[in-house]
Kinemage of the C-alpha trace (Angstrom):
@kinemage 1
@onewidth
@group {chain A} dominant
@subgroup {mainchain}
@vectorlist {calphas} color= white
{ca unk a 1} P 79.722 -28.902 -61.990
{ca unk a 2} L 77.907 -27.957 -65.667
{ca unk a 3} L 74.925 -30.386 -64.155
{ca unk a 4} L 74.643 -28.353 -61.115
{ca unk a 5} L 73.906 -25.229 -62.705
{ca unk a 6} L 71.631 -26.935 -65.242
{ca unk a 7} L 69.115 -28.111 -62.716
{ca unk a 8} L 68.242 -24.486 -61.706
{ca unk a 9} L 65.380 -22.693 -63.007
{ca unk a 10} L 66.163 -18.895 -63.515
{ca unk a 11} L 64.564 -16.655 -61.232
{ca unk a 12} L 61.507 -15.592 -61.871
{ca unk a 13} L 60.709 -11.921 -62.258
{ca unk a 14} L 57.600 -10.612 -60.286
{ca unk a 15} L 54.832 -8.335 -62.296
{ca unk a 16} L 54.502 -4.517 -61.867
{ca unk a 17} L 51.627 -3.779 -59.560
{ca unk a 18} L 49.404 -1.835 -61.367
{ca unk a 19} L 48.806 1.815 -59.957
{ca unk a 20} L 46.136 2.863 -58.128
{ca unk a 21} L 44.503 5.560 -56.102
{ca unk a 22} L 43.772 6.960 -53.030
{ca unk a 23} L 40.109 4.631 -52.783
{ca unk a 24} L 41.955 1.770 -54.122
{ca unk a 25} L 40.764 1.775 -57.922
{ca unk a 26} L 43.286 1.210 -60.561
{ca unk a 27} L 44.771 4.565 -62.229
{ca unk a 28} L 43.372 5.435 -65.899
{ca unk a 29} L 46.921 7.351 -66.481
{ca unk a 30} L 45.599 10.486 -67.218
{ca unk a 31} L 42.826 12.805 -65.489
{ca unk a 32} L 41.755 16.297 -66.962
{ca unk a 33} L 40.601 18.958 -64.505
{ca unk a 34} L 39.002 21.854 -64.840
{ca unk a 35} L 38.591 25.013 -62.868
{ca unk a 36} L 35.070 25.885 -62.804
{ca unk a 37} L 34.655 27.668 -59.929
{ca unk a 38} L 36.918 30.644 -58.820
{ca unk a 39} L 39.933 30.819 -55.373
{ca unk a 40} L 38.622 34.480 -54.287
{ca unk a 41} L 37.455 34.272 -50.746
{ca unk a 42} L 38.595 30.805 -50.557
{ca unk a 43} L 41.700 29.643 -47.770
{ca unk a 44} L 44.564 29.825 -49.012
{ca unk a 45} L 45.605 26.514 -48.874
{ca unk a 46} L 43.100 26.322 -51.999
{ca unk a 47} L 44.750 28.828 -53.516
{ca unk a 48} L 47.920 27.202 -53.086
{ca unk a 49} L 46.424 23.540 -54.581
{ca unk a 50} L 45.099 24.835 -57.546
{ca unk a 51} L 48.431 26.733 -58.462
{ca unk a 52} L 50.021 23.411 -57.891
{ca unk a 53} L 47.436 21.657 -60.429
{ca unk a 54} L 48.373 24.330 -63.053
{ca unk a 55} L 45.340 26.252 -62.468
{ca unk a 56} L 44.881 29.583 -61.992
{ca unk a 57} L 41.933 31.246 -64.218
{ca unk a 58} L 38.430 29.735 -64.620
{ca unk a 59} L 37.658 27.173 -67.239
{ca unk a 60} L 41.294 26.808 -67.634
{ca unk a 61} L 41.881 22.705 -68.255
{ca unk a 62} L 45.440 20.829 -67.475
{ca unk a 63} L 45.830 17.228 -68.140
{ca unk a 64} L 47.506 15.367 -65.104
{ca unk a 65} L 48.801 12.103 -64.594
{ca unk a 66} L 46.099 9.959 -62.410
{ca unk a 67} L 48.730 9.347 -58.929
{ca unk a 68} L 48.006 9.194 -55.604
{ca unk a 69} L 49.146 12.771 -55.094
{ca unk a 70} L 47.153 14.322 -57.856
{ca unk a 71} L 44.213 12.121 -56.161
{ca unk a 72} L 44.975 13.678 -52.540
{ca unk a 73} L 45.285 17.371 -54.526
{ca unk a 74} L 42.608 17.136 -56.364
{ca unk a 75} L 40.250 15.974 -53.422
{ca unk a 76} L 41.155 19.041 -51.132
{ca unk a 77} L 39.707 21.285 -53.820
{ca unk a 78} L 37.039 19.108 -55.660
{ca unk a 79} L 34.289 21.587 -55.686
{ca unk a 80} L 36.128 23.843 -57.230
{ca unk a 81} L 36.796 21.747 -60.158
{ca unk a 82} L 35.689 19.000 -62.759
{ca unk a 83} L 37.230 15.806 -63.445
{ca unk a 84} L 37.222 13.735 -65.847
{ca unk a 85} L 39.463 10.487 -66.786
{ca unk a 86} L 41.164 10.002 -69.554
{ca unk a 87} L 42.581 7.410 -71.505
């Protein structure tokens, strides 16, 4: 019975899949955005985004982690900020 269990190799364990973003690129971690560009006369949804970034003045900078939902926020109001990756 002791040779039995000898002959089996231990499982292997699979790798993390590394994350990545809405176009398919691998995540940096970290992106900082800033609000250059201001919500009045803008839809609300905007409004709403940018208060969910952390943003609510101009030129006012947050440092997010780089996920897919940050991605997806972050593209709904894109002209209203600048991005920039981060290490």
């Amino acid at each position: 019975m002791a040779e039995e269990n000898a002959a089996k190799p231990a499982p292997r364990k699979r790798a993390a899949k590394p994350a990545t973003t809405a176009t398919g690129k691998e995540a940096a971690g970290k992106v900082k955005v800033t609000q250059v560009a201001s919500p009045i006369g803008r839809e609300t949804y905007q409004r709403a985004t940018l208060k969910g970034l952390g943003l609510n003045k101009l030129r006012r900078s947050r440092v997010l982690e780089d996920t897919p939902a940050v991605r997806g926020m972050i593209e709904r109001v894109k002209h209203l900020l600048r991005v920039e990756a981060t290490g």
